[in-house]
C-alpha positions as MATLAB code, in Angstrom:
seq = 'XXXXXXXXXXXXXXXXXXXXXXXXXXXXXXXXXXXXXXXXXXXXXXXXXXXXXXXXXXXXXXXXXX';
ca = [
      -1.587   10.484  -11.478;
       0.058   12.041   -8.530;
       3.432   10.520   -7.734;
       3.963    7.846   -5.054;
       6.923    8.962   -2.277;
       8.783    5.805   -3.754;
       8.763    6.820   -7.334;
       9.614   10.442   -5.940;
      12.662    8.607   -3.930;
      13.352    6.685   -6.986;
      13.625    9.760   -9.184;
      15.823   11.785   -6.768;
      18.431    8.663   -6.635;
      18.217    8.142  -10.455;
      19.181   11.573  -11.122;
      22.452   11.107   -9.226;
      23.274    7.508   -9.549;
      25.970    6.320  -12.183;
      24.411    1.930  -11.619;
      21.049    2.730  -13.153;
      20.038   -1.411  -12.970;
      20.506   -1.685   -9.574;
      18.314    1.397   -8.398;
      15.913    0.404  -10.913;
      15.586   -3.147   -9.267;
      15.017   -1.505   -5.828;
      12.114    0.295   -7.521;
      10.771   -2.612   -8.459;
      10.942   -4.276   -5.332;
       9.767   -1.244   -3.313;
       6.700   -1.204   -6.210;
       5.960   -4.918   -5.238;
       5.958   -4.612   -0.852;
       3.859   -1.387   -1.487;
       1.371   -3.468   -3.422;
       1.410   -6.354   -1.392;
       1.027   -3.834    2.177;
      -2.348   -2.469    0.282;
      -3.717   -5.783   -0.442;
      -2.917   -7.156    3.361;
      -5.127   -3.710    4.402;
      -7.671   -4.209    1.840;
      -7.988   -8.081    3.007;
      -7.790   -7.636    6.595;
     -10.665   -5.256    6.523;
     -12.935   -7.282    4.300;
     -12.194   -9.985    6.206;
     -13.423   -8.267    9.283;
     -16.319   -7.071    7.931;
     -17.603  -10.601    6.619;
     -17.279  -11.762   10.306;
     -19.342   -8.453   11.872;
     -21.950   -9.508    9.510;
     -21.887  -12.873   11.097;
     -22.028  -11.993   14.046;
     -24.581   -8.966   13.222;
     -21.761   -7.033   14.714;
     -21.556   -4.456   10.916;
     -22.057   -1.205   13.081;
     -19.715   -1.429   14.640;
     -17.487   -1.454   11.693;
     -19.271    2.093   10.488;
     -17.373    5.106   11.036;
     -18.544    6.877   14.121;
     -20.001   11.240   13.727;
     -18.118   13.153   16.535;
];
């Protein structure tokens, strides 16, 4: 699995920090907002698209061809 830029961040400040804890509890907590950002993406846009189908309104949801 290809590395996150947080785990990548995490990594580089493990490798030079002495308080290993503390960095890992940022992890953690940057682990749990980066979770919670996908699932406020993932709900918005279902959300929208169970109103454009009650509204007949789904095309407009469908990715446009340039």
């Amino acid at each position: 699995m290809k590395q996150t830029a947080v785990e990548w961040l995490f990594q580089e400040l493990w490798d030079t920090s002495k308080d290993k804890l503390t960095w890992y509890s940022i992890l953690e907590k940057a682990k749990e907002m980066e979770s919670d950002r996908e699932y406020e993406i993932k709900a918005f846009w279902f959300g929208r698209g169970i109103n454009a189908g009650r509204e007949n309104k789904i095309e407009e949801l469908k990715p446009k061809k340039d």
